[in-house]
PLY file of the C-alpha trace (Angstrom):
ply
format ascii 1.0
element vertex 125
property float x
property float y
property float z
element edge 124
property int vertex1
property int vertex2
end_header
-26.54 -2.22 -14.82
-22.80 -2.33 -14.30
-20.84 -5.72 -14.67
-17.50 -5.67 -12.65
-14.96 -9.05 -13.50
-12.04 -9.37 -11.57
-8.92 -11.13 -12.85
-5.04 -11.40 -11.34
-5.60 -13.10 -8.48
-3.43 -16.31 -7.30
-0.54 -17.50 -5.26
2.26 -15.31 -4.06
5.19 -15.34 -1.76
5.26 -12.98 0.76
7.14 -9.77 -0.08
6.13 -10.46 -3.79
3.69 -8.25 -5.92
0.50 -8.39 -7.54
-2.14 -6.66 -9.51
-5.38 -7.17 -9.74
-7.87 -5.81 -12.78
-11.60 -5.36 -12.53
-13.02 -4.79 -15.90
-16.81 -2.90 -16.22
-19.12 -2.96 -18.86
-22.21 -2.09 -19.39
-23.81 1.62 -17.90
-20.12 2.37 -17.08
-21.05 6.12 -17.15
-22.99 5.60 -14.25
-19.99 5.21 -12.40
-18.91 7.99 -9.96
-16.25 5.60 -8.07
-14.85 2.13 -7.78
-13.27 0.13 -5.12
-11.38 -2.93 -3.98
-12.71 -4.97 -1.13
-11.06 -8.08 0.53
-12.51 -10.51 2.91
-9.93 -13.07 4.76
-10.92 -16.48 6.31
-12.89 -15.93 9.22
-13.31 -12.20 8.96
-15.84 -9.38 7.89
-15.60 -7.84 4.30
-13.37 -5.13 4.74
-12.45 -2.03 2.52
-8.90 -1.46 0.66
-9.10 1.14 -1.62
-11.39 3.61 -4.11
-11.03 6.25 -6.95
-13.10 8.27 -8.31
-13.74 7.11 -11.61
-13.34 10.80 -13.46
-11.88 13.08 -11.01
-8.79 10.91 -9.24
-8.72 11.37 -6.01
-7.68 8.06 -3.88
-8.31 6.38 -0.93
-6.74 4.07 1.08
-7.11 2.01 4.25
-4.47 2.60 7.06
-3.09 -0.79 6.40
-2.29 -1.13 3.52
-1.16 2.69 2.32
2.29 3.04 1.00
1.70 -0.94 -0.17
-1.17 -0.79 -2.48
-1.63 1.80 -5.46
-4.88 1.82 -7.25
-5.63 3.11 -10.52
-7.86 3.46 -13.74
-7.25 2.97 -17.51
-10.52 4.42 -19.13
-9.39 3.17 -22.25
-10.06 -0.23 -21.06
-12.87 0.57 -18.91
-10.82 -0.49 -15.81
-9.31 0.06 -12.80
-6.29 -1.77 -11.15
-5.34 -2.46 -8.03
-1.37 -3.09 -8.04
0.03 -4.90 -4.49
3.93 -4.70 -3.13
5.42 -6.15 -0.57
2.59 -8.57 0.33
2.34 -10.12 3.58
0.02 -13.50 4.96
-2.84 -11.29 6.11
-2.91 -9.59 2.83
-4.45 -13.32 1.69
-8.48 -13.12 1.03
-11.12 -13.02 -1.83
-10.34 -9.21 -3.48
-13.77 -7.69 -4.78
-14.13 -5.05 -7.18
-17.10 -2.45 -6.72
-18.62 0.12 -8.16
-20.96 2.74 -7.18
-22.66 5.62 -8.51
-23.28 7.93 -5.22
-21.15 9.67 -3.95
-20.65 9.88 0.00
-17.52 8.18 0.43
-18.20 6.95 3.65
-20.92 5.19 2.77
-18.38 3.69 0.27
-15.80 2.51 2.52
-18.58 0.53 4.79
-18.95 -1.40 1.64
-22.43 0.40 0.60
-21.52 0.09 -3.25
-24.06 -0.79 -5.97
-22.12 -3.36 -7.72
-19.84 -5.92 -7.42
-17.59 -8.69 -8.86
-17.82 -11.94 -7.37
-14.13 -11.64 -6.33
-10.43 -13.01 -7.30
-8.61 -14.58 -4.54
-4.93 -13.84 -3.34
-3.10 -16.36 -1.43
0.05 -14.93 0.14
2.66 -18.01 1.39
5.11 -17.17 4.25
0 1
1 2
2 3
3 4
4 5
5 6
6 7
7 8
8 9
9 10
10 11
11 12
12 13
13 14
14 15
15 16
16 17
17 18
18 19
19 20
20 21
21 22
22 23
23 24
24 25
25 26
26 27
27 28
28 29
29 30
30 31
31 32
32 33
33 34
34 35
35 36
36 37
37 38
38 39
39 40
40 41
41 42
42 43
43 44
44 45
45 46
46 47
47 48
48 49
49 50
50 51
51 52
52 53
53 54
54 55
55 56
56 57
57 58
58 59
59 60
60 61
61 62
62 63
63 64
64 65
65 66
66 67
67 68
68 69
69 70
70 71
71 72
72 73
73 74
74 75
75 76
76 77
77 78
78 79
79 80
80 81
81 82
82 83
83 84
84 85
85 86
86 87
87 88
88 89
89 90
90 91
91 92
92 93
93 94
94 95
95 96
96 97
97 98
98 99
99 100
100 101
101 102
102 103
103 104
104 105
105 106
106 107
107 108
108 109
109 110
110 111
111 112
112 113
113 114
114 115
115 116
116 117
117 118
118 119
119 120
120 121
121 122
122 123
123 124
């Protein structure tokens, strides 16, 4: 099993910055990619960004590319998820996932194998 703990969340003004950290343990070498998830008030779970835990490749939803840069530290068996420029309807619960498949879009649907139980982001206008 993987464990996934997501810290870095809180309250921000808009056009501020913030990054999040998910730190795994346990069968990390399992892992073939993680992700960050948000889900806002009143909406579906929907997907932010991935990397591929060993190889680096990125992706990125359409709205928030150019704003959002995620990244790993294997040294510290984590991956960060740093956020500029934040606007209102960046606010939500963040989740961290992992996965060890490797069809990305079954990945960006949210079909991971593990998850955090989230860090929420509150962006103030």
């Amino acid at each position: 099993q993987v464990q996934l703990v997501e810290s870095g969340g809180g309250l921000v003004q808009a056009g501020g910055s913030l990054r999040l950290s998910c730190a795994a343990s346990g069968r990390t070498f399992s892992i073939y990619a993680m992700g960050w998830f948000r889900q806002a008030p009143g909406k579906e779970r929907e997907f932010v960004a991935a990397i591929r835990w060993n190889g680096g490749s990125t992706f990125y939803a359409d709205s928030v590319k150019g704003r959002i840069t995620i990244s790993t530290d294997h040294a510290k068996n984590t991956v960060y998820l740093q956020m500029n420029s934040l606007k209102p309807e960046d606010t939500a619960v963040y989740y961290c996932a992992a996965t060890t498949g490797q069809d990305m879009e079954i990945m960006v649907r949210g079909g991971m194998d593990y998850w955090g139980k989230g860090t929420l982001v509150t962006v103030s206008s």
